[in-house]
C-alpha positions in Angstrom: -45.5 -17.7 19.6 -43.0 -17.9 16.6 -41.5 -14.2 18.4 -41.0 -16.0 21.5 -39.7 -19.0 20.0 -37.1 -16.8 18.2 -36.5 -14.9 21.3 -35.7 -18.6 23.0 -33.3 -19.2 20.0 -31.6 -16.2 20.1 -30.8 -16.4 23.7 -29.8 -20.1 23.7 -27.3 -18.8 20.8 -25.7 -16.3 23.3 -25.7 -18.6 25.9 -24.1 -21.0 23.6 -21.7 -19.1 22.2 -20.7 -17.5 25.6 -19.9 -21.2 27.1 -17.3 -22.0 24.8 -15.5 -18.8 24.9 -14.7 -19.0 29.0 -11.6 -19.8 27.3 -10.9 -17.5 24.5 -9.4 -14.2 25.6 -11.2 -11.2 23.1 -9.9 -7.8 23.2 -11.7 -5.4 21.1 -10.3 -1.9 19.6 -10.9 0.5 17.2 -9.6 4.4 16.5 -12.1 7.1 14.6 -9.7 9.2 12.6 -10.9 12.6 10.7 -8.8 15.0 8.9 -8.9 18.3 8.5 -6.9 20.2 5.7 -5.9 23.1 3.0 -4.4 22.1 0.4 -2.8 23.9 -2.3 -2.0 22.3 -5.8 -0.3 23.2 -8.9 -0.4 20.9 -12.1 1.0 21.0 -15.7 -1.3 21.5 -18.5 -0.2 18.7 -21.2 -2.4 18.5 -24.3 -3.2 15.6 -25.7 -4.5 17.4 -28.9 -3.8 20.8 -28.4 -6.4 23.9 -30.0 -6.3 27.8 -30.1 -7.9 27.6 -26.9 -5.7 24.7 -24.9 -3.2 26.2 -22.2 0.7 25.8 -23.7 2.0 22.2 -23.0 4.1 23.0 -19.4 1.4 26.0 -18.0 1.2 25.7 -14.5 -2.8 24.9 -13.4 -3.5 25.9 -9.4 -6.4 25.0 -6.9 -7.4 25.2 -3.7 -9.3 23.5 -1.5 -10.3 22.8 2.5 -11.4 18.9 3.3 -12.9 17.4 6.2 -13.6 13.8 5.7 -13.4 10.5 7.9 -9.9 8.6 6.6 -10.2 5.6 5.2 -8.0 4.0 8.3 -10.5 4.6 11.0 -11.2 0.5 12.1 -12.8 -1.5 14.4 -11.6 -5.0 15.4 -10.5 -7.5 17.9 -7.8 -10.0 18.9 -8.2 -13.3 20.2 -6.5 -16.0 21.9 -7.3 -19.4 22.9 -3.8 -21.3 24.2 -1.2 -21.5 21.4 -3.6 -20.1 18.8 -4.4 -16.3 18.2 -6.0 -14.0 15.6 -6.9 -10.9 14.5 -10.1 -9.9 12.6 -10.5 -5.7 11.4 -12.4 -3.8 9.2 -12.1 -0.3 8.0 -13.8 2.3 6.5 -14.6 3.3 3.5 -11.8 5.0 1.4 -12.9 8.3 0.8 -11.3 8.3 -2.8 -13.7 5.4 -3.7 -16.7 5.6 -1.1 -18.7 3.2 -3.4 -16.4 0.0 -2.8 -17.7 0.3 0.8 -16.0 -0.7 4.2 -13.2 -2.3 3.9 -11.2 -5.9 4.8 -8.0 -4.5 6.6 -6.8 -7.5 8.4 -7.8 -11.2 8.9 -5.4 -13.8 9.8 -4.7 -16.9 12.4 -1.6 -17.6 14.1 -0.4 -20.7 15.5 2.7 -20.2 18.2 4.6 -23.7 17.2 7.2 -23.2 19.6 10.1 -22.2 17.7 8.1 -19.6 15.9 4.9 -18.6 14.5 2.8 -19.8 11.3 0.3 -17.0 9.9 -2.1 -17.8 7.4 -5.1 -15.3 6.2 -5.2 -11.3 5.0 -2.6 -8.9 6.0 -0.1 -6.4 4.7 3.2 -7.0 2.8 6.5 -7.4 5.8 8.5 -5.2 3.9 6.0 -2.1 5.1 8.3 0.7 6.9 5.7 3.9 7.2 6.5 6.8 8.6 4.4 9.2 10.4 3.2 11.5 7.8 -0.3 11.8 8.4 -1.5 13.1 5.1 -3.7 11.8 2.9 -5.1 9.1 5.8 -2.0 8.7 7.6 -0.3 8.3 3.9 2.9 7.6 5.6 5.0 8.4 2.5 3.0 5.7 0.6 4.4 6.0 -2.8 6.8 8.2 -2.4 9.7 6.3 -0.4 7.5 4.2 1.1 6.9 0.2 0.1 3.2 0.2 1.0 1.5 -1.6 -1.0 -2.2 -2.8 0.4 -3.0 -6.3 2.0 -2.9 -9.8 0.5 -3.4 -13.1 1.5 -0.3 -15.3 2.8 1.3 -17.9 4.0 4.0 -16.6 6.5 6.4 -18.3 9.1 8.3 -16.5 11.1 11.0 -18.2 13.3 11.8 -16.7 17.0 15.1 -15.9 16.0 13.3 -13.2 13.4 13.9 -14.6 10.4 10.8 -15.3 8.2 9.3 -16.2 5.2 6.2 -14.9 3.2 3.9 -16.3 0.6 1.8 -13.9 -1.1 -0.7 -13.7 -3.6 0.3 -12.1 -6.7 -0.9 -9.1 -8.8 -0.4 -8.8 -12.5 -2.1 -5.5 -13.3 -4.1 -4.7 -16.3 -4.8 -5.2 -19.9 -2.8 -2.9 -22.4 -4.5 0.5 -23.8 -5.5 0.5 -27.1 -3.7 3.2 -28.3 -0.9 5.9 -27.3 2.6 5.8 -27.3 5.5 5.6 -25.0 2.8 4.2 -22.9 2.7 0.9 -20.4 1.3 -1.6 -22.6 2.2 -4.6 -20.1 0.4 -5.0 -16.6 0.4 -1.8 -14.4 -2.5 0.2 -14.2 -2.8 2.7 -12.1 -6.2 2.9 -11.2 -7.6 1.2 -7.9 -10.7 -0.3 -9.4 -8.4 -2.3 -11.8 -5.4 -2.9 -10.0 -5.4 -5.8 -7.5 -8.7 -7.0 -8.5 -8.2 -8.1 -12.2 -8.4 -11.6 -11.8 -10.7 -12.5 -14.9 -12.9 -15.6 -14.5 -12.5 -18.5 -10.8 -10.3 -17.3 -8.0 -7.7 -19.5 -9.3 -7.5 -18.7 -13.3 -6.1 -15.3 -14.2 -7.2 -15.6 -17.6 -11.1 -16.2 -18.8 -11.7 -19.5 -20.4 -13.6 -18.8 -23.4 -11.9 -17.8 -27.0 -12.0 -14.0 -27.4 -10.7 -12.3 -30.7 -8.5 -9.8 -28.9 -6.8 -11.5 -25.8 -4.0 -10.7 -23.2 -3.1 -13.5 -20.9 -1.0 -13.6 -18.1 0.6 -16.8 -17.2 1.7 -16.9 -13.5 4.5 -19.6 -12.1 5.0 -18.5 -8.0 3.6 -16.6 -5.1 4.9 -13.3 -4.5 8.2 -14.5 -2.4 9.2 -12.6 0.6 12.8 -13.8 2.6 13.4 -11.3 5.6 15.0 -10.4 9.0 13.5 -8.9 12.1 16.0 -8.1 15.0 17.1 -5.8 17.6 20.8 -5.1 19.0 20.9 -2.2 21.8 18.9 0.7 20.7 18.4 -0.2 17.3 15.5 -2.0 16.1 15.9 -3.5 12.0 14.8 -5.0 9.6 15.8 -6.2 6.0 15.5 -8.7 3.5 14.3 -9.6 -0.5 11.8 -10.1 -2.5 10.7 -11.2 -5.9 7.7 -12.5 -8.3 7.9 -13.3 -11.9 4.9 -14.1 -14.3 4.3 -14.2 -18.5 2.3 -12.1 -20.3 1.1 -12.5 -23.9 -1.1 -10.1 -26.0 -2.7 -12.0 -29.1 -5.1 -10.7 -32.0 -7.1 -14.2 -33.3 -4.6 -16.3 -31.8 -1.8 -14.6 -33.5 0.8 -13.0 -30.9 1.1 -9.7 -30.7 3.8 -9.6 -28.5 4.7 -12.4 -25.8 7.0 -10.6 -22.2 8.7 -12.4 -18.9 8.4 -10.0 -16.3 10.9 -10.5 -13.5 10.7 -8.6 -10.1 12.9 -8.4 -7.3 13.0 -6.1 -4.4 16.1 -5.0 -1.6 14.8 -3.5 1.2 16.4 -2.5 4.8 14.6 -0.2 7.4 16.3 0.7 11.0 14.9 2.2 14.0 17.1 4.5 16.4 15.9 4.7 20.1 18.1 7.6 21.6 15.7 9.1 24.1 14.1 12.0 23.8 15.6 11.2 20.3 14.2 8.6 17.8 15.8 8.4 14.1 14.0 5.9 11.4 15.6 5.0 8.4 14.3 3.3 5.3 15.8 2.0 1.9 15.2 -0.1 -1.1 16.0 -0.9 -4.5 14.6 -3.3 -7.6 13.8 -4.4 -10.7 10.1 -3.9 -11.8 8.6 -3.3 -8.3 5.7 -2.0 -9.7 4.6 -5.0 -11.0 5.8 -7.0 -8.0 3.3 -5.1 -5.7 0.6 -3.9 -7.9 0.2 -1.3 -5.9 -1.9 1.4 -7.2 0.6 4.3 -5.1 3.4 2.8 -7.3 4.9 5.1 -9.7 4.5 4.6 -13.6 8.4 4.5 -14.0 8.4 1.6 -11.8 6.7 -0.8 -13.7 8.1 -2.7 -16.9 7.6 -1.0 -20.1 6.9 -1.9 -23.5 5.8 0.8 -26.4 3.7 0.9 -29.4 7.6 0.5 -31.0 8.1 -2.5 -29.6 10.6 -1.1 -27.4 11.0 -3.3 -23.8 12.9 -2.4 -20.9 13.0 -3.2 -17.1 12.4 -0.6 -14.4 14.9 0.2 -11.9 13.7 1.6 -8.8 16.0 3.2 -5.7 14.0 5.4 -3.1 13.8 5.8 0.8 13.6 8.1 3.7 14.2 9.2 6.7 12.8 11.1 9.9 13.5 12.3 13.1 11.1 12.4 16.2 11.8 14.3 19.8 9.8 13.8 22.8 9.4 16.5 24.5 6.8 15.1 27.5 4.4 12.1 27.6 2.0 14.4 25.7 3.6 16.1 22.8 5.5 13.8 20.2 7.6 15.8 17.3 8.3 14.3 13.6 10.0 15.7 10.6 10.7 13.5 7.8 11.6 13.8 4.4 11.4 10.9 1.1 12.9 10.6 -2.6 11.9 8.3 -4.8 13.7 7.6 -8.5 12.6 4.8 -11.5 14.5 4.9 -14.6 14.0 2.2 -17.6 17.0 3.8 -19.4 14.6 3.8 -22.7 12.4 7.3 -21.1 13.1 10.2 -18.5 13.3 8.9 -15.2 10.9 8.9 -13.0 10.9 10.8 -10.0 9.1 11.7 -7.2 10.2 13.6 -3.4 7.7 14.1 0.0 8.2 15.9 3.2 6.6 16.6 6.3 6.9 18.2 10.0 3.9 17.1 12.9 3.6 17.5 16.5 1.2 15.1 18.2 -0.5 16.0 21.1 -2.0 13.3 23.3 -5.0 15.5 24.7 -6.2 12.7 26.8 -5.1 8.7 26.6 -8.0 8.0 24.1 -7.5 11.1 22.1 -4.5 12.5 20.2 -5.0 16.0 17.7 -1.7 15.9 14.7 -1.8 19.7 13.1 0.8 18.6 10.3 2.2 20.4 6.9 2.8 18.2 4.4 4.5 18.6 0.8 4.0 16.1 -2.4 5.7 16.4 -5.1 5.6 14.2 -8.1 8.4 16.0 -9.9 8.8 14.4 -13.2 7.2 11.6 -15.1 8.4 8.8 -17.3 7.6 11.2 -20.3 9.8 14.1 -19.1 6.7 15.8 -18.3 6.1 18.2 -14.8 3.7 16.7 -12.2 1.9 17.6 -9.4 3.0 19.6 -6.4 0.8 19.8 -3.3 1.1 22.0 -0.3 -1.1 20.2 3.0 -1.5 22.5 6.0 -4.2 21.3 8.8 -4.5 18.3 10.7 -5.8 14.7 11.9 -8.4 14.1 14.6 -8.2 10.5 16.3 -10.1 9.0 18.5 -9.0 5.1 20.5 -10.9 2.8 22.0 
């Protein structure tokens, strides 16, 4: 009896459901996206504490390696629309550098069509995202290397019809300092993933925990993560620009005696274009600013782009310039061409500069509508670090497997 009874409730839940929504129109949609590549590193051996048997500070390290593994954009999710209300609900897999966080929120946000523009409140990426279409490293997209990308975030965004909007965001503030080193970031700005972005210590709403600890950093935060910008179109071009800025307070204290107490100001310039010359399509993208590391706590974000403070007591500001461009050909309604190519340079005037290049060359063939196969070759290269120090170069030959429904 209960069986049936839950059977009865279950269907009267459809049913109920399915009543209401005669009105709401639901589209559903979701890509599958593998990749498939050889990959060919080279590192620099830098000793911490070097012994007889530690390689020479500078020796070049190599390996190689072949991947095949689901990227961390494959999705699933649907759009709806009930009159002048919309929204969009999608989830993602998990990210194969950190399989244990599970799948993951990728967008979820309402919309409200007001007439003379649009209101957006919920989860979604940062407006100043150009990517292009580098498909390395789950369609990386030169994500930190000339690329803005810099995850999602909840906002508050309104966008007028005439393009011009404006985005609330939730802020980041990075890390605790390390305990020892020097010429090291001792102010928010780690680089790891598990930290970065999710460091918000005690309620949603306090950044700092509320009980006395000996050893305490706090970070004092004043405004949203501010985002003024432009969306328009003249002829054959397509563009986009505008600003963006944050600022926040961090103090380091030992017993309640201050260690050290830092404003952080950050302020980004970005402008990004797209050329529509048939068979020929140019993209362009720029930016510079002040501490854009910390602005976007994004864990792609170079060291050299986030404020920096050593064990001297030595501050400076980060100054970031960096862009790219690429060229695509169409050669039929099957076969797509791109080449692109990214620079990337953050200099505090108090260490090296830090510097960082990417370039690429694809051909995408659409082997049927709901199935497209990108062989790529892809080159990384982090160049130099804020220490002077070589970094990683990677060589990416092979290719992404996608799948649309």
């Amino acid at each position: 009896m209960k069986k049936q009874l839950l059977s009865a409730s279950l269907i009267a839940a459809a049913l109920a459901m399915t009543t209401p929504a005669l009105a709401l129109e639901v589209t559903p949609y979701g890509a599958v996206r593998v990749g498939t590549w050889y990959t060919a590193s080279t590192y620099y051996a830098y000793p911490g504490s070097a012994t007889a048997t530690s390689p020479a500070r500078g020796t070049a390290q190599h390996d190689g390696d072949f991947s095949l593994d689901l990227q961390g954009d494959s999705l699933f999710g649907f759009r709806a629309k009930e009159g002048e209300f919309s929204g969009v609900a999608e989830i993602g897999a998990y990210n194969p550098k950190n399989r244990s966080a599970g799948l993951e929120l990728r967008l979820l946000f309402g919309e409200w069509d007001f007439g003379g523009g649009k209101l957006r409140v919920g989860y979604a990426p940062s407006p100043y995202v150009f990517r292009s279409e580098q498909t390395f490293d789950s369609d990386g997209g030169f994500n930190g290397y000339g690329s803005l990308w810099d995850g999602r975030w909840a906002q508050i965004k309104v966008t007028a019809n005439n393009g011009l909007y404006l985005a609330l965001m939730k802020q980041g503030t990075g890390t605790a300092p390390p305990a020892t080193g020097n010429d090291l970031i001792v102010v928010p700005g780690s680089t790891t993933a598990a930290v970065n972005g999710n460091n918000w210590n005690g309620t949603a709403f306090t950044n700092t925990a509320t009980q006395y600890a000996a050893t305490n950093t706090n970070y004092d935060t004043f405004m949203p993560k501010t985002i003024l910008g432009y969306e328009g179109k003249s002829g054959v071009v397509s563009y986009g620009g505008g600003v963006a800025g944050n600022f926040f307070k961090v103090t380091s204290s030992t017993n309640d005696a201050v260690a050290y107490q830092d404003e952080i100001y950050s302020y980004l310039a970005f402008a990004h274009c797209k050329i529509d010359l048939a068979p020929v399509e140019i993209k362009l993208n720029a930016y510079s600013g002040q501490n854009i590391g910390n602005l976007m706590s994004n864990p792609g974000a170079a060291n050299g782009s986030l404020y920096f403070r050593n064990n001297a007591g030595q501050t400076a500001n980060a100054y970031t310039y960096g862009g790219w461009a690429q060229v695509g050909y169409l050669m039929n309604e099957k076969v797509k061409m791109f080449a692109g190519a990214s620079y990337e340079s953050n200099d505090t005037h108090l260490t090296s500069a830090d510097e960082r290049m990417a370039a690429f060359a694809n051909v995408q063939f659409a082997v049927t509508k709901n199935l497209k196969i990108v062989p790529e070759f892809s080159f990384l290269n982090d160049m130099t670090n804020r220490l002077g120090q070589k970094e990683p170069r990677i060589y990416a030959a092979g290719a992404k497997w996608e799948m649309t429904f």
